[in-house]
C-alpha positions in Angstrom: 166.8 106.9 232.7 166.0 104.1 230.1 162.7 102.0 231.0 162.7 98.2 231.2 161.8 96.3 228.4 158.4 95.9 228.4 157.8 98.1 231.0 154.9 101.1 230.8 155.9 104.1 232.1 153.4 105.2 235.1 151.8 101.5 234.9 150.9 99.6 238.0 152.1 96.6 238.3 149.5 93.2 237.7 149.5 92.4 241.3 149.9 87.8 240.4 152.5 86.2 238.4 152.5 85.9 234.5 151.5 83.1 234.9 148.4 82.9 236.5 146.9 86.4 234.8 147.4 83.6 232.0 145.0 81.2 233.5 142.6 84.2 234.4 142.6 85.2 230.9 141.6 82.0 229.0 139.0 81.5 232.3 135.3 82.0 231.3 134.3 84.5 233.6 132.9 82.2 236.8 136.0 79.8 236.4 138.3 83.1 236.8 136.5 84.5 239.6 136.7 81.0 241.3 140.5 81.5 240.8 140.7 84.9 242.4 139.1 83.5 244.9 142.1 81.4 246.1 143.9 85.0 246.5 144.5 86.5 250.0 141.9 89.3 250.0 144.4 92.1 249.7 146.1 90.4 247.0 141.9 90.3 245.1 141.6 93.3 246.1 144.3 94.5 244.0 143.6 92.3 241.3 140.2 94.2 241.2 141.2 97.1 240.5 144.0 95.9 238.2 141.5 94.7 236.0 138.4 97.4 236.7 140.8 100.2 235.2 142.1 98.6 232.0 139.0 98.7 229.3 139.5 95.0 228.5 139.5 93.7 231.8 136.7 95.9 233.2 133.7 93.6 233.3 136.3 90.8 234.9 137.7 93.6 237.4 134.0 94.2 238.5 133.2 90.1 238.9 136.6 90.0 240.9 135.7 92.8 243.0 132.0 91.2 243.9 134.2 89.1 245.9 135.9 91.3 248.0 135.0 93.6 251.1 134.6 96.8 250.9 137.7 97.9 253.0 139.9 96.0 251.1 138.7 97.5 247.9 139.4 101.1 249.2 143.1 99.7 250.3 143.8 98.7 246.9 142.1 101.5 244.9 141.4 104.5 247.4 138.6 106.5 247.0 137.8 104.3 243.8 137.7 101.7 245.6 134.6 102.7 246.8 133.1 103.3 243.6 134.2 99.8 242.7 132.8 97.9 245.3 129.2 99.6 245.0 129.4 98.8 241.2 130.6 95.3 242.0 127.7 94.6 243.8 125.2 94.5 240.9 127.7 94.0 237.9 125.6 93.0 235.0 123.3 96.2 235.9 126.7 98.4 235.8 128.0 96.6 232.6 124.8 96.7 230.8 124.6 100.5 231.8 127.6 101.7 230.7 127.2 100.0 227.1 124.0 102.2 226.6 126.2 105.4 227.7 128.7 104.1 225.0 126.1 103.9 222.1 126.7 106.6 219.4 124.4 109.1 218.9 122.7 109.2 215.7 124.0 111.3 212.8 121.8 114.3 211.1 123.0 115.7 207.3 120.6 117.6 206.8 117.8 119.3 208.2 114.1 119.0 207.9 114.1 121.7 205.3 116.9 120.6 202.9 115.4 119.6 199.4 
């Protein structure tokens, strides 16, 4: 079976048109959160999650999701979901968290005794 042009294998879909991901994408980050916003919670929801589980979109996917309840963040991302919306809640702590897991460790050569 040949896949679409375009098309990722496995991929979920972006749950708004072209379009306005466009728009969400040259946002700054409140002014793309006020656009979510306008979505039908469900529709946010999805959104959310879209956006929490692609690397790029993370930190917007997490601002998004601050927006949304609780239940329709499980709907749209099941047990994630929860994990969303509890990291949602305080995003800049989460963020700001996971870029000090990210930080590389430092590098040793040689030991203490190496002349």
């Amino acid at each position: 079976m040949a896949v679409p042009l375009g098309a990722i294998p496995n991929e979920d879909p972006c749950p708004i048109t072209e379009q306005l991901f466009g728009q969400l994408s040259r946002a700054t980050p409140p002014d793309a959160v006020e656009i979510a916003k306008a979505l039908p919670d469900p529709q946010r929801a999805r959104l959310a999650a879209y956006c929490y589980y692609r690397r790029h979109l993370h930190a917007l996917g997490l601002m998004i999701a601050s927006t949304c309840d609780r239940n329709h963040l499980v709907a749209a991302g099941g047990r994630a979901g929860d994990t969303i919306y509890h990291q949602s809640r305080d995003p800049n702590k989460t963020l700001s968290e996971e870029v000090g897991s990210r930080l590389p460790k430092p590098i040793s050569l040689a030991g203490p005794n190496v002349r």
